[in-house]
C-alpha angles and dihedrals in degrees: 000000000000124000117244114242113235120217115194121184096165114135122188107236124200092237081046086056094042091059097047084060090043104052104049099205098051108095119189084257088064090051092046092043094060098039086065097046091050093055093047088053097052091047084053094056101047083057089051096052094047091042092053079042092062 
């Protein structure tokens, strides 16, 4: 089939990196990670909304 095209509008910030070196745990993949979930989330509900519209 067709490839999806990935749009990625992520930017690493300076407080975004502050708080990588303040919370131990937290590594760059789980920042990435949620930031495409994030994304994939938002896209749903914007299908959800035009979809109860029709």
């Amino acid at each position: 089939g067709k490839p999806t095209k990935l749009e990625s509008r992520f930017r690493v910030t300076y407080s975004m990196l502050l708080n990588l070196l303040r919370v131990e745990h937290l590594s760059v993949e789980d920042v990435l990670r949620r930031s495409y979930v994030e994304s994939a989330s938002l896209r749903l509900a914007l299908t959800q909304k035009a979809r109860l519209k029709e």
